[in-house]
N, C-alpha and C positions, 0 to 999 in steps of 0.2 A: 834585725833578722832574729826569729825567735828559734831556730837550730843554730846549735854549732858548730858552723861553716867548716873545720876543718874533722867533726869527730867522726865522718863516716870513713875518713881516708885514715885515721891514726891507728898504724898498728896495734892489734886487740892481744893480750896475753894468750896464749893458748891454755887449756885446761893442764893443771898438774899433774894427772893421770897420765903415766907413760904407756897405758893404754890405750889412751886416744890421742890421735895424732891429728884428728881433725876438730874443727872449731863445731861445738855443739848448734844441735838448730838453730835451738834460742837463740844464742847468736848469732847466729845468718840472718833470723827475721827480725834482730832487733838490728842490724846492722840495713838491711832492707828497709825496713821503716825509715830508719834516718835519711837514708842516702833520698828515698820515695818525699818527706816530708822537705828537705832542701831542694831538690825538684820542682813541687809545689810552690814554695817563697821563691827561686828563680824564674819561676814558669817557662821550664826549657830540661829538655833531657840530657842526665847525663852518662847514660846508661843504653845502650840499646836490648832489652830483654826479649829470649824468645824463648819457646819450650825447654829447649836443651843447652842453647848457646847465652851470656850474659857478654857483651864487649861495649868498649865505653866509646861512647862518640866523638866525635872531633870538638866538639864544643865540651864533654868532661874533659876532656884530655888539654884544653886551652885550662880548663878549670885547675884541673891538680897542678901544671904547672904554676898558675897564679900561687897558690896556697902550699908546693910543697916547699919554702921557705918556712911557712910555721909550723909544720909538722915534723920536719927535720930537726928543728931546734932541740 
């Protein structure tokens, strides 16, 4: 598998700036690419995206439970 399978779920540092409390775009859309690109090598969503709403499907949600043993670590 040429992504790694667990780095769209491992908690991202937020920015030092105590003026941002939100995660910069770039990292939404680098975090999007990944999560899009393991999608891809699965061939199976694990994501349900719409305009407004983003919730994870029953098959992500089988997923993270697989995986949140390595992420935990």
């Amino acid at each position: 598998m040429g992504v790694n399978a667990t780095e769209p779920f491992t908690p991202q540092p937020l920015p030092s700036s105590k003026s941002s409390t939100r995660p910069s775009l770039s990292l939404k859309s680098s975090i999007s690419r990944l999560i899009q690109s393991l999608e891809a090598e699965l061939g199976a969503s694990l994501l349900h995206r719409t305009t407004r709403v983003v919730k994870i499907t029953e098959l992500g949600a089988l997923y993270l439970e697989q995986i949140r043993p390595a992420i935990s670590a």
